[in-house]
C-alpha positions in Angstrom: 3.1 -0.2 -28.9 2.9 3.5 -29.2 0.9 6.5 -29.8 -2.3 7.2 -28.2 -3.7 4.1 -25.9 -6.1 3.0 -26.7 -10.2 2.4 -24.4 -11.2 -0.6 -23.5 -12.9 -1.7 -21.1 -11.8 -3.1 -17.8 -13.4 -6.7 -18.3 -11.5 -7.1 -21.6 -8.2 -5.7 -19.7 -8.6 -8.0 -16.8 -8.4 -11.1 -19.3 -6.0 -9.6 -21.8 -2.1 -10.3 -21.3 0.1 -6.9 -20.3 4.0 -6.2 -21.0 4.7 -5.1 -17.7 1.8 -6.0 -15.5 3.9 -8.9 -13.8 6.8 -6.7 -13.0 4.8 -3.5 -11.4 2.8 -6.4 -9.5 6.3 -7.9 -8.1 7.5 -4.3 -7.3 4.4 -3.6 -5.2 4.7 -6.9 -3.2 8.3 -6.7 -2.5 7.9 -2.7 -0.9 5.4 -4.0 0.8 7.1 -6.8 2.5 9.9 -5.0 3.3 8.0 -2.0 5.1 6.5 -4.4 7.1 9.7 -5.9 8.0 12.2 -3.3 8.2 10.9 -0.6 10.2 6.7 -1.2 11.1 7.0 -1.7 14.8 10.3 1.1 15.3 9.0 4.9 16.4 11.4 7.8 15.5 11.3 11.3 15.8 12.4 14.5 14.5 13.6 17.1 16.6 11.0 20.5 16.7 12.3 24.5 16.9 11.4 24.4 20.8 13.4 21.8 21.4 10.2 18.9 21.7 9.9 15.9 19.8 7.6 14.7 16.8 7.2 11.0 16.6 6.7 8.7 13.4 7.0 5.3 12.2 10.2 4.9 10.6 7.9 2.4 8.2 6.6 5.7 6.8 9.3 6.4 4.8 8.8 3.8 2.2 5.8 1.9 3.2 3.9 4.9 0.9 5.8 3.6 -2.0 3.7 0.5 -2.4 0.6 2.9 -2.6 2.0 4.8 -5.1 2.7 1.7 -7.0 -1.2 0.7 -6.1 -2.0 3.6 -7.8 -0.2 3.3 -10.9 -1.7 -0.5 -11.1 -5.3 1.2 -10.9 -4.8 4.2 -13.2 -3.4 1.6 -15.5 -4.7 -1.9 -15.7 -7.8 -1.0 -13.9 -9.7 -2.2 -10.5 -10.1 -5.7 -11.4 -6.4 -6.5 -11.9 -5.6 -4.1 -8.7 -8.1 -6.2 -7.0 -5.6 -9.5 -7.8 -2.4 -7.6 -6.8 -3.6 -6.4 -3.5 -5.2 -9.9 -2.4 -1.7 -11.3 -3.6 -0.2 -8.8 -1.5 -2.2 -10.2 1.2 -1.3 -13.4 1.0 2.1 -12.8 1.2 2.0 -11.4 4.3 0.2 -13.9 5.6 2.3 -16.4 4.7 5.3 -13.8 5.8 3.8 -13.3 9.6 3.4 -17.5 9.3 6.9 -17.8 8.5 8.6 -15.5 11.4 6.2 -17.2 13.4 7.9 -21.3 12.9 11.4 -19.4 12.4 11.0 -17.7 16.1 9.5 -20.3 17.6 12.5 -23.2 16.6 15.1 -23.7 19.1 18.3 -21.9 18.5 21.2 -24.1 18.1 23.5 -24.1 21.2 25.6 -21.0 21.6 24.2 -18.9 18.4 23.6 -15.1 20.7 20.9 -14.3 18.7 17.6 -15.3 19.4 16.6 -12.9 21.9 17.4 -10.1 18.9 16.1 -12.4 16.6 12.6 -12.2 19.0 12.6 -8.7 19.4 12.5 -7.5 15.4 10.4 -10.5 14.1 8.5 -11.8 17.0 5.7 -9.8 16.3 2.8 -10.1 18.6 -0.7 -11.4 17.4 -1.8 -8.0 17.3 1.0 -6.5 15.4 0.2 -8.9 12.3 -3.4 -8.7 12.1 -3.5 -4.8 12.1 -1.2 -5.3 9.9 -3.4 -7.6 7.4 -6.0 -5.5 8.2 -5.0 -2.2 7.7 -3.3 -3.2 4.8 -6.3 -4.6 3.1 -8.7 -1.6 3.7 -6.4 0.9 2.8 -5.7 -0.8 -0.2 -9.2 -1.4 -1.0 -10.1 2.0 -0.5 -7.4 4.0 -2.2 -8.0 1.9 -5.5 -11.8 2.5 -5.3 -11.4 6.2 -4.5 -8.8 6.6 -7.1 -11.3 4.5 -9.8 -14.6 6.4 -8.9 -12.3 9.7 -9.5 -11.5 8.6 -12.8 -14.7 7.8 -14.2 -15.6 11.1 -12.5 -13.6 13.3 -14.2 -12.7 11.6 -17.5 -9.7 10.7 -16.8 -8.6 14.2 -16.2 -6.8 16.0 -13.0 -4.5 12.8 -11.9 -2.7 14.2 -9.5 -6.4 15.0 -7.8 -7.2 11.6 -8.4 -3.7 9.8 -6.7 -3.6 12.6 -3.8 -7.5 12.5 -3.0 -7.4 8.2 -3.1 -4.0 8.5 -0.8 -5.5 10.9 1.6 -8.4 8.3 2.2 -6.5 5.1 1.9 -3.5 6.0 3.8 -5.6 7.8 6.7 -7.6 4.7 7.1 -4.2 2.5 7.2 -2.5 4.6 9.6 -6.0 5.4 11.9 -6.5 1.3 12.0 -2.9 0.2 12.2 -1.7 2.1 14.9 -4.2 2.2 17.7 -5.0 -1.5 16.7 -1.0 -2.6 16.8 0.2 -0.8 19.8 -2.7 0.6 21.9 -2.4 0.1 25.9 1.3 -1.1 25.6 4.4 -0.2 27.4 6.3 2.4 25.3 3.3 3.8 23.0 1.9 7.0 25.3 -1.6 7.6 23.8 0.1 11.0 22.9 2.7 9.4 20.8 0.0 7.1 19.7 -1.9 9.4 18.1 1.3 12.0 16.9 2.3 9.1 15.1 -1.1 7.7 13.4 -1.3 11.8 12.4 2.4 11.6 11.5 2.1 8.8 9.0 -1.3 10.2 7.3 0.2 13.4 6.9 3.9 12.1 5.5 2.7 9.3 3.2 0.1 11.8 1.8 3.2 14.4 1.4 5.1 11.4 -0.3 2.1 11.3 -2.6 2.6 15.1 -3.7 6.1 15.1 -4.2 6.5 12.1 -6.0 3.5 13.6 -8.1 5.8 13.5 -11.2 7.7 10.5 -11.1 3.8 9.0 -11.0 2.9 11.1 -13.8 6.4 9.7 -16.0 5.6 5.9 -14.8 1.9 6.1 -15.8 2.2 7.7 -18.8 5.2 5.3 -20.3 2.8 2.3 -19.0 -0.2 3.4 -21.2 1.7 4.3 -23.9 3.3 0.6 -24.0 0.8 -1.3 -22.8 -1.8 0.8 -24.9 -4.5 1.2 -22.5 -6.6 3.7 -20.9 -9.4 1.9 -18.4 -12.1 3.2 -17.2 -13.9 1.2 -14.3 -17.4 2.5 -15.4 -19.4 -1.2 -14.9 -17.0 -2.8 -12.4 -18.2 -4.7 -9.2 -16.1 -3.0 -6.6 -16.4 -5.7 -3.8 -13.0 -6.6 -2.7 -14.4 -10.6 -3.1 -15.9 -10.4 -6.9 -13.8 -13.1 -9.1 -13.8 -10.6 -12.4 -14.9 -7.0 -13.3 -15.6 -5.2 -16.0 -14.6 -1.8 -16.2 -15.0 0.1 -19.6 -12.7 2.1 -21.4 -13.3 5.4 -23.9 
């Protein structure tokens, strides 16, 4: 379908069968498995003009991806169907922190070297997974419902204000629940590091936001324009635990 998308409401989009719904919903759960495998638990650093050091989680750079794609799933197909792709999302990694938690815990067969590697990247401590889920699911939450109050807001104008403003709060409340909730107290995480790093993340997935402003702008405007849609989440129930919503479009 082409030409201008048409308004409907969120209700009627929540029940009605997209193009490309499936795939943008696979996308988001596989970046946001892999951020949370490859790289969550690893600080890095960047060298500074004095010759100090900035730490960050080398997660950062792709973990804001899966928010970008959040907000793309919002601007979109609405709250109610971002609603069922970030509990999905949450499932997996549940049933992702279940799985390394069997896998580590088998026996190794006699002689394989690996285990003690094969502890230290996906043994993650109880405390690592649930900020994890936790983080996960609030941020989430809250950069969808930021980013559909903004649109109702403002008519659906301004959405780069809309995808910066939802990422500044989601992503600050990832990073400021993750961090201190995953590492606080332990041996290698200095509260200074601690907090350079919660600071680092906010600041570098909301700069990811910016930059990738345009590709946003391309992805959301071939979606609508295919799917032919344009929702607005003016009646929605917002709780994270409501079964179906009803947002309405112009």
């Amino acid at each position: 379908m082409t030409g201008e998308p048409a308004r409907i409401d969120s209700q009627e989009g929540a029940a009605r069968p997209f193009r490309y719904f499936d795939l943008v919903m696979a996308a988001f759960v596989a970046i946001l498995l892999l951020s949370n495998i490859i790289g969550a638990a690893k600080p890095s650093y960047i060298l500074l003009p004095g010759g100090g050091q900035w730490s960050f989680g080398a997660g950062v750079l792709f973990f804001p991806v899966s928010y970008i794609i959040g907000d793309v799933l919002t601007e979109v197909y609405g709250y109610a169907r971002a609603r069922r792709v970030i509990w999905t999302g949450f499932a997996a990694l549940l049933f992702m922190a279940f799985m390394a938690a069997v896998v580590v815990a088998l026996p190794p067969a006699e002689g394989w070297p690996g285990q003690s590697a094969y502890e230290f990247v996906f043994g993650n401590s109880w405390r690592i997974v649930l900020a994890s889920m936790v983080a996960f699911w609030a941020g989430e939450f809250a950069n969808s419902f930021v980013l559909a109050r903004m649109k109702v807001m403002t008519g659906g104008r301004f959405l780069w204000m809309r995808t910066i403003g939802s990422t500044v709060v989601g992503q600050g409340l990832d990073s400021l629940i993750f961090y201190p909730l995953a590492f606080y107290g332990l041996a290698g995480w200095p509260i200074e590091q601690l907090w350079q790093v919660v600071l680092s993340q906010w600041l570098i997935k909301t700069a990811w936001e910016a930059l990738l402003t345009p590709v946003t702008y391309a992805v959301v405007g071939f979606l609508k324009r295919r799917e032919g849609v344009e929702v607005f989440d003016t009646d929605t129930d917002f709780s994270p635990f409501a079964r179906s919503g009803g947002a309405m479009a112009r």
